[in-house]
Every structure is written in structure tokens, then in C-alpha cells.
N, C-alpha and C positions, 0 to 999 in steps of 0.2 A: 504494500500500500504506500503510495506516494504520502509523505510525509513535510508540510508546510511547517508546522512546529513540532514540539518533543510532545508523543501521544501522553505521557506520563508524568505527571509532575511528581512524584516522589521514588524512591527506590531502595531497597533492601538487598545491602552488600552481603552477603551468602558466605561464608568459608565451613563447604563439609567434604565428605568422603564422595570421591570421583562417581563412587557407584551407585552412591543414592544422588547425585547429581543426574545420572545416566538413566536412574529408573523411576525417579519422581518430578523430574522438569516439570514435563507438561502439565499435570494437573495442578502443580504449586502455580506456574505460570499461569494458566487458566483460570485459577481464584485469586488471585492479587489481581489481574487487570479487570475484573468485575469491583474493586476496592479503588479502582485509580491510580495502582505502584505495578512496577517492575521488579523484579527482581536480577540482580546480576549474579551467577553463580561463580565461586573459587574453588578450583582445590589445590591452592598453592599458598602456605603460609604470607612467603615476601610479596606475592603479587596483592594478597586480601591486605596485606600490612601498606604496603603503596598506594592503593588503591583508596584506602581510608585519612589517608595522611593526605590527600591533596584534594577529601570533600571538603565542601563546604559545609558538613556538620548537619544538614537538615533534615538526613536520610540515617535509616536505622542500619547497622550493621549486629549481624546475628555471624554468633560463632558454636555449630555443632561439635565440643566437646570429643567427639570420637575421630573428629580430625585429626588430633593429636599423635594418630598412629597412623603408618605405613604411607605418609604423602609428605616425606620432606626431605625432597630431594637439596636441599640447600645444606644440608645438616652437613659442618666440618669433622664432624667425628665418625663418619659412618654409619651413627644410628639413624636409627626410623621410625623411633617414637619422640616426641617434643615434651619435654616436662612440661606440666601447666605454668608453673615457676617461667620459665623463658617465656611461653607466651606470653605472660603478662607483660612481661618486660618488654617485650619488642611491639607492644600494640600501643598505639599513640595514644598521650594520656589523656589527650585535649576533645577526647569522645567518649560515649558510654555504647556499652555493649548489653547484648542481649544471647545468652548461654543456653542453647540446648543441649541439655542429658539427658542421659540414661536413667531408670529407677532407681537401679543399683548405686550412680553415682550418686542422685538426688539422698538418699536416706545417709550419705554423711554429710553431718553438722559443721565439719570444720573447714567441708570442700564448699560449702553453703556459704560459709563463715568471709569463707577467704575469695570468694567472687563477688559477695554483695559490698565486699570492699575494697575493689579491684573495680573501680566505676561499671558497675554494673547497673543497666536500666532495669534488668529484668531477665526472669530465668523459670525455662520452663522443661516438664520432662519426655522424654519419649517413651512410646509410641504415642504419637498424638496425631489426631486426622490433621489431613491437610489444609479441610475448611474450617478448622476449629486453629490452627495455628495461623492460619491468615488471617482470619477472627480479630485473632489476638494480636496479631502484627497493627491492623488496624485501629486498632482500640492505644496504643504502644505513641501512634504517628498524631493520633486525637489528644492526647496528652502533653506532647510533647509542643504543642503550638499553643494554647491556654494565653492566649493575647487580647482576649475580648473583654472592656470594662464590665466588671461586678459594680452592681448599686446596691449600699445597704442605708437602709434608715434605723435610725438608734432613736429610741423614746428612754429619755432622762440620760444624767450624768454619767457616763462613762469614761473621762477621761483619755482619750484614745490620740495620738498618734494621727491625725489627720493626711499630713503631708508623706510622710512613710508611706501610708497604705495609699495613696494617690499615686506612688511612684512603683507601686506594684499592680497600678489597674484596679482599686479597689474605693470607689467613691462614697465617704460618704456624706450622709444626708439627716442634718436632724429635724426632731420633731419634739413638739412640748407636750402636746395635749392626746393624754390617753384614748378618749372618747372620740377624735376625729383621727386618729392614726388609722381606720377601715378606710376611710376617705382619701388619706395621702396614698397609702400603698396603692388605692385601686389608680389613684392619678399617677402615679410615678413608677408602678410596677415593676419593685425590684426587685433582687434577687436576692436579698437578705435579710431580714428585720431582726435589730438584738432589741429588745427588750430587762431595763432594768429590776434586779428584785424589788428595791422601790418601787416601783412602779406598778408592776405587778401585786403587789401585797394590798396598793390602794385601791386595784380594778382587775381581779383574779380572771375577768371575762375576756382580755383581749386577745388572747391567743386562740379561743375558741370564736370568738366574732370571727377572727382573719382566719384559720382554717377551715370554717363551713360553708365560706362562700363558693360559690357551685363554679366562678369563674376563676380561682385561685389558682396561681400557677403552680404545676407539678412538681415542678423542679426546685421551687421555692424554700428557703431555709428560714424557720423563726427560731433564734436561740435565745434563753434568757442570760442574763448575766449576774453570776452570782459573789456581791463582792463582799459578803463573809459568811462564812460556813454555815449553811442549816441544811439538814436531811432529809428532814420530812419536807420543806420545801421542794426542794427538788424534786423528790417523788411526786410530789402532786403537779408540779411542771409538766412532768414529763407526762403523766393521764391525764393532764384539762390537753393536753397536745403539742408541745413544745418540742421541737427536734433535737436540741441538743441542752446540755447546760454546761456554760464556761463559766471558768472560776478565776475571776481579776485578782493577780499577784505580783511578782515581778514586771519593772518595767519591761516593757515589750514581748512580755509573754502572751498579752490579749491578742494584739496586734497578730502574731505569728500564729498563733490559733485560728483568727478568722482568715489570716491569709489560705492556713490550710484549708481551710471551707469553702472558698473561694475559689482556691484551684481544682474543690471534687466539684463545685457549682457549674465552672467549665466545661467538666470532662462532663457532667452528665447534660447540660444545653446541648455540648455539638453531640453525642453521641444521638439524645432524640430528635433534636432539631434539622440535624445535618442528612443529606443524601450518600450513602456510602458508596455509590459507585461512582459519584462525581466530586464529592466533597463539598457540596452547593446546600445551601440552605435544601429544608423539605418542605411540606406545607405546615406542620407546625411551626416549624421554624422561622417561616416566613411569616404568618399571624403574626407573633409577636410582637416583629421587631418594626414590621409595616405599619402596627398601630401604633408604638413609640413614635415612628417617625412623621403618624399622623398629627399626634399630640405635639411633636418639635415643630411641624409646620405653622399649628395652628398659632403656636406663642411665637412664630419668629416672621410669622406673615409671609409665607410663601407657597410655592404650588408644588403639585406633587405630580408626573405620569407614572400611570401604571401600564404595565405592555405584557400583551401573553400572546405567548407565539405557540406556533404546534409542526413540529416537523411534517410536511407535504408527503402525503400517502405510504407515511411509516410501514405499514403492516405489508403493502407490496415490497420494502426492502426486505424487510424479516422474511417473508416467502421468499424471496429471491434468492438472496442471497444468506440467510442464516439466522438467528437471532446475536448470537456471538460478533456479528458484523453489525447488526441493529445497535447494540452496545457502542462499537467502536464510533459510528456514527454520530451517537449520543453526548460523548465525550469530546469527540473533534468540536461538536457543537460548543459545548461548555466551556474549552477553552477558544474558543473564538469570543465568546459577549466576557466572560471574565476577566481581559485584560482590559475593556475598554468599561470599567464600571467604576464611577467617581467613587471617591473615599465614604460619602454618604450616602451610594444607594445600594440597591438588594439586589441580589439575585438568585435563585430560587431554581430548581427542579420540581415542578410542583407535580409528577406523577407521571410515570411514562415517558414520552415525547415533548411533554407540554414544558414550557419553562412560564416563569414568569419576574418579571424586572422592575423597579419603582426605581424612576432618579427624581434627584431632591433638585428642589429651585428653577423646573421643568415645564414647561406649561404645555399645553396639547400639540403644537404644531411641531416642540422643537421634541418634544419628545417622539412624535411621528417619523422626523427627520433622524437622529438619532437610533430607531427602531428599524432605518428603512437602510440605513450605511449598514447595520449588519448584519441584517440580509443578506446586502449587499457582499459583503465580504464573506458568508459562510457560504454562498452561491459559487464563488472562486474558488473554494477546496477543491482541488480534485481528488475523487475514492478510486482508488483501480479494483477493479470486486473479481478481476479474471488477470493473466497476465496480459499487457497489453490493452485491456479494457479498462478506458476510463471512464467516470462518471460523475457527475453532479448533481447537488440535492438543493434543494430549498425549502424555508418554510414561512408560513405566513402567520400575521399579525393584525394583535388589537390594541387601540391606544384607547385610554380614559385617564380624566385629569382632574386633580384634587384643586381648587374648593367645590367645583362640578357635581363632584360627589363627595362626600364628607366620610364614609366609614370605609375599610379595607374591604368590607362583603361589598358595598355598593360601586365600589372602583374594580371589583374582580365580575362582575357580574357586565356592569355596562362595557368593559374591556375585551371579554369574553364573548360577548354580542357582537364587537367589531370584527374578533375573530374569526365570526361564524359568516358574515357576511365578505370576510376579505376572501374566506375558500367555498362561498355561492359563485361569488365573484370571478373565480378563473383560479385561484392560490398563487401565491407567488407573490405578496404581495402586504403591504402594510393599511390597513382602515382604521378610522377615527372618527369617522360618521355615520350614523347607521345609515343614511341615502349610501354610503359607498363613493360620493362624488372626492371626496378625499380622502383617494386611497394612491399607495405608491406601488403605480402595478411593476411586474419583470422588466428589468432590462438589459 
């Protein structure tokens, strides 16, 4: 397949035994590229050792453990088995690794001991399926980026470290009044709310107001903050419905505790939020973050498009040529609209074929224009589906524009209308009006 850019934006550097390389490719290969990664296989100590010293750090590097035997051909002494001891030593220390074993290795403690502190990301054992270890590869790569601001709001005194937790992505936000904090979270929908034992002790109801709301976000953290010891408090924290309880001590120990909540806050937003064979928002994911940005519009007085495209007669490429190539197609898509998406807008795999995209400070026509360049430019890929055979895809588009429509159901609905009308219309093509008189047909 003709290749415009790299199909793959991530990749997992490999060092195992030549013969499981030999007899497990394909199907490892085949479950990582439904994930979005590559894999590159080693069975050469220096080459996997070279090879990691000149990433740039963004990719996982996994090291199978039973490598260590009969593939080292560099070894100045003759042998053939590599002490773990050396390995450690010659792998750059400015990475973290990911250790597959054996059972057998896994049940000693001191082999445990001495890889979780030998930068280790993580360590798993064999036999393990291959779509249960690509699973986990992915879940590994979701982790490892955790760059998205956490908002918490604090009712009462905490004391907290403001700027610290600012510069780790973790905002917060206060609040005075017990009785109206249902009112703020629903308006500012964060991802965290601490709550003081003061506070609680004068209004034992609010952690049960904020988690029976039917709209309360899943992912949502409320912990109370306990800054001096009671027990039986605590207990009852935790059954009126509290998620965790921290315990304010040393400076900067609070801090480091929500930090750590913050970063599992992360890991479970993109894991539900996110599309795993794209890495693109999903449609939960995109809910969310589309109504924040409706809410930022509304107080910064700006417009919003929304645009939903749907790949041109999908299901004939699938027949065609495979579902496995329907994937690839998908993909090419995604990295075509994802380099060209401002810092403040969305982009979304909302299900199948369909994607859908909001840019901020956008108004109907330019976001039509905008909608219609990349088209325009995913029309210019060429797919070779045979050798020699090339071909090209399109797909068409609906625009709808905030303040037009005010709620994210009302902007996907009217946008979604367009779309129906751009593929009445011939497909190929971008609509903004239900007449169809502004739409940007093929060209």
C-alpha cells in the first residue's frame, strides 16, 4: 500500500527469541495494528540496544526475558546465554522497559525485586494470549501520555499547593458554599471534588446529592479530606458514598496523593473515552468534552462548527476488499483530519466510518471550508488494494454551527441532517444547508 505518511503513530520495540518471532509475527502484528502501533521485532541484543538509544522515548520497548539464551552472537567470551546482570547494564537508562516471563521466573521475588528497579514500566508472564498482551500493551501507551488537565473543586480549607498541582495538569477550583457545590460541579464538570471533614460534619448530604445525580460523570472522583484522625468518620464516608479518604499530613503529601488520582483519573477518561483502534476520542468521549466547550463558548462569546463526515460506500470497500483493509482505510482517515485540528477543537471517531469534529471560534461557512480542504486532501491518498491497483476514497459531510444550535444533541442532529443530504446529493461532498445549495461538491 502506497504510503503518504507513517500508517502508525506508535510502536513497540520487541527483543525475543528468533522462533517465537518466526511463529507468532502475524497474529501479534494483526492485533497491534487494530490498536494503532506497530510492532518492530529483535532478536539481536546490540541491534534492540541501538535501536532504543536513538528513540525518541515515546514508544514502548518490551524485553522477553528468555532472550537471554542462545541469540548472542556479540558475546566476547563464547557464551550464549547473557546474564540479566549485563543486560541491565547495556540497556539505556534514559527508558523504561516492559519484561516478559516465564511463571517459573515470575514466582521469584528477588528476580521481581530487581527488574521493578531496573526502570521497569511493567512486567508480565507467559503464556499469555496475544490479544490479551496487546490489551495490555495498549492500556501501557494510555498511560504513559496522561497530559490532559484534571479539574478538581475543593469545598473548605485545604491548604493545598495550588501552583505545584497547576504545573502537573491538575487545576484547581474553589468553592464556599456546601448547598450550591451540586450547582458548580454540574456547571464546571470536573473530574475531582475533595471535600473537607468540616465541611462534611456540617452537611453529611453532599456527597450523596452529587452521586445520585442520574447525569454524574463515571469517571468522577469525590474524596473527603481528613485532617485529623476519626474512624468512625471515615466509615461513614465511605457508605453515604465517598471514593476515597485522604489524610492531610506532611507538606506535600496531599498534593502527591491527588496527583496520584489524577493520573488513574487519566488513565480511566482515555481508556472509556478514547477509540482504541484510532486513539480519537469515542462518542462518550466526545459528549463531554463538546459540552465543556459549549459552556467555554458560551462565556467567551464565540461560535462553535460541528462536522460529521461518513466514509463514501464503506461497506463496498469491506466487500471488496476485506474488513482488515476497511481498518486500514479508517486510520489513513484519522491521520489525515488529526494533524490539521487547532489546539481547541475535537475530534472524535464517533462509530464505524463516521467521525465527527467541532472547531472552536468557527462559524458555519469557514467551518464548511475547513470541512471541505479535507476532503479534499483525504481524496488525494492513494490505496493500492491489488498490486498495481490504485484507488481512491472519499467521504462526505455535514456542517452545523453553535449559537444556531445551543446543545451538542442539537448541533449533532442538525449536522447529521446535512450529512444525509450531502450523500442524496451525489456524496463526495460537504452541506451546510438543508436546501443542499451550499454544499462543496467533488473536485
Amino acid at each position: 500500500m502506497t504510503q503518504a505518511v507513517q500508517l502508525y503513530r506508535s510502536h513497540v520495540l520487541f527483543l525475543s527469541q528468533s522462533f517465537f518471532i518466526k511463529d507468532n509475527r502475524a497474529e501479534l502484528l494483526l492485533h497491534a495494528h487494530k490498536y494503532d502501533f506497530d510492532i518492530l521485532f529483535f532478536d539481536d541484543v546490540s541491534r534492540f540496544v541501538e535501536a532504543v538509544a536513538g528513540d525518541s522515548g515515546d514508544n514502548l520497548y518490551v524485553i522477553d526475558l528468555d532472550a537471554l539464551h542462545n541469540m548472542q552472537a556479540d558475546m566476547p567470551d563464547g557464551r550464549r546465554t547473557l546474564m540479566l546482570g549485563e543486560l541491565l547494564q547495556r540497556l539505556p537508562a534514559d527508558h523504561s522497559y516492559v519484561y516478559l516471563q516465564s511463571a517459573r521466573q515470575g514466582s521469584r521475588f528477588l528476580l521481581q525485586q530487581r527488574l521493578v528497579d531496573s526502570h521497569c514500566l511493567a512486567y508480565a508472564e507467559k503464556p499469555i494470549a496475544n490479544d490479551v498482551f496487546v490489551d495490555k500493551l495498549f492500556n501501557l501507551f494510555v498511560q504513559k501520555k496522561r497530559g490532559d488537565l484534571v479539574r478538581m473543586v475543593v469545598l473548605g480549607e485545604a491548604g493545598l499547593d495550588e501552583d505545584w498541582l497547576l504545573q502537573r495538569r491538575v487545576e484547581v477550583l474553589r468553592h464556599a458554599d456546601a448547598y450550591t457545590l451540586h450547582l458548580r460541579v454540574k456547571e464546571l464538570q470536573p473530574d475531582l471534588v475533595l471535600v473537607t471533614d468540616t465541611e462534611y460534619r456540617r452537611t453529611d448530604a453532599i456527597v450523596r446529592v452529587l452521586q445520585k445525580n442520574i447525569e454524574a460523570d463515571p469517571v468522577r472522583e469525590i474524596a473527603l479530606l481528613q485532617c485529623r484522625p476519626d474512624l468512625a468518620l471515615s466509615r461513614r464516608a465511605l457508605a453515604d458514598g465517598f471514593d476515597a479518604v485522604l489524610a492531610a499530613g506532611e507538606p506535600g503529601l496531599l498534593e502527591a496523593q491527588l496527583l496520584s488520582r489524577a493520573n488513574k483519573i487519566r488513565i480511566n477518561k482515555d481508556l472509556i473515552g478514547k477509540d482504541r483502534a484510532t486513539g480519537l476520542l469515542n462518542k462518550v468521549g466526545l459528549q463531554k468534552k463538546a459540552q465543556d466547550l459549549i459552556r467555554r463558548a458560551a462565556h467567551e462569546g464565540c461560535s462553535l462548527a460541528l462536522g460529521v463526515i461518513d466514509i463514501d460506500k464503506f461497506k463496498t470497500i469491506n466487500d471488496s476488499w476485506g474488513h482488515y483493509f476497511g481498518d486500514i482505510v479508517i486510520k489513513r482517515l484519522s491521520l489525515t483530519l488529526a494533524p490539521q485540528m487547532g489546539e481547541s477543537d475535537l475530534l472524535s471517531r464517533f462509530g464505524g466510518e463516521e467521525f465527527v469534529m467541532v472547531f472552536w471560534d468557527c462559524d458555519l461557512e469557514q467551518g464548511r471550508r475547513r470541512l471541505d480542504a479535507l476532503r479534499q486532501a483525504f481524496c488525494a491518498i492513494p490505496f493500492e488494494v491489488a498490486p498495481g491497483d490504485l484507488r481512491h476514497f472519499s467521504f462526505s459531510g455535514g456542517v452545523a454551527c453553535y449559537p444556531a444550535y445551543r446543545s451538542e444533541n442539537e448541533l449533532f442532529l442538525r449536522a447529521d441532517a446535512m450529512l444525509y443530504v450531502a450523500k442524496q446529493s451525489g456524496r463526495n461532498r460537504i452541506c451546510a444547508e438543508e436546501t443542499g445549495r451550499q454544499c462543496a461538491l467533488a473536485r
